[in-house]
Structures are given as structure tokens and as C-alpha cells.
C-alpha positions, -999 to 999 in steps of 0.1 A, spaced: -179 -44 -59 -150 -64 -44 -117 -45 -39 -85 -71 -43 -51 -59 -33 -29 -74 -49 4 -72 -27 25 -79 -55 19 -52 -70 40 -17 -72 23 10 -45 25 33 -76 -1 3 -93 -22 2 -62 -25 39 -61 -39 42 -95 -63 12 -90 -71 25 -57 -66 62 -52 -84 57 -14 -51 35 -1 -28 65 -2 -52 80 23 -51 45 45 -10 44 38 -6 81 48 -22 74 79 -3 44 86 32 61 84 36 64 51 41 100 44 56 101 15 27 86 -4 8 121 -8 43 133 -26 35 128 -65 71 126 -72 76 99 -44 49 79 -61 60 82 -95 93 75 -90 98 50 -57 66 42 -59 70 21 -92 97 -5 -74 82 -2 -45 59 -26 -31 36 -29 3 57 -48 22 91 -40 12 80 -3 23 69 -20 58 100 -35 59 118 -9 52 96 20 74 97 -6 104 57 -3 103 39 -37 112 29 -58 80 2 -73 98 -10 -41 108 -10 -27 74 -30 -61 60 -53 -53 89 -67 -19 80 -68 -23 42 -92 -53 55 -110 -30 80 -118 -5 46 -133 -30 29 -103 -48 6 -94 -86 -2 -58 -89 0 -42 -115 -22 -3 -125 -22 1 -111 11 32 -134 19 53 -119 -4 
């Protein structure tokens, strides 16, 4: 089954689609992403690459190991 990440999403969208990127995320910086609260409430106006952005962690990094697990990423140049 193909996996699409759709990058235009919310993180809190992704995570319920996907419950296996909050591991990938968590090990890319993203701390927070194991915090239920975080990803209930930031989560759901948050999106990939404004948390990049806004964490300083490389986009193309991030698109790189979702890849590397086995995803399709769509609207990446959001």
C-alpha cells in the first residue's frame, strides 16, 4: 500500500493517518510531537514545513527520511 504525505496537511492530520511519522519527526528534532497536548493543540495549525521553518530543521532533510520510510510526498513546496 502506498503511503502519500500530503504536506498540506496539519501534523495533527498526518499523525492520525500515520501514527509511524511521530516516531520519524521525534527523531528529527521534533520533540514535542510525542506530547499529546502539543499535538492536539499546535499540532492542528501546524503544518510540516512551517514547523521546519520554525525549529530551523532542514526541509529537505525532513522530505528526505519520510522518503527513506517508504512515503510519497505530495505538495511539498508549500
Amino acid at each position: 500500500m502506498s503511503k502519500t504525505l500530503d504536506m498540506s496537511k496539519t501534523v495533527f492530520e498526518l499523525a492520525n493517518e500515520y501514527p509511524e511519522i511521530k516516531d520519524i519527526l521525534k527523531n528529527l528534532g521534533f520533540e514535542n510531537i510525542t506530547n499529546p497536548v502539543m499535538l492536539k493543540t499546535a499540532g492542528k495549525v501546524m503544518t510540516i514545513p512551517k514547523a521546519a521553518k520554525m525549529k530551523g530543521i532542514d526541509y529537505a532533510t525532513i522530505l528526505d527520511k519520510f522518503r527513506e520510510n517508504g512515503f510519497t510526498v505530495i505538495n511539498e513546496d508549500i
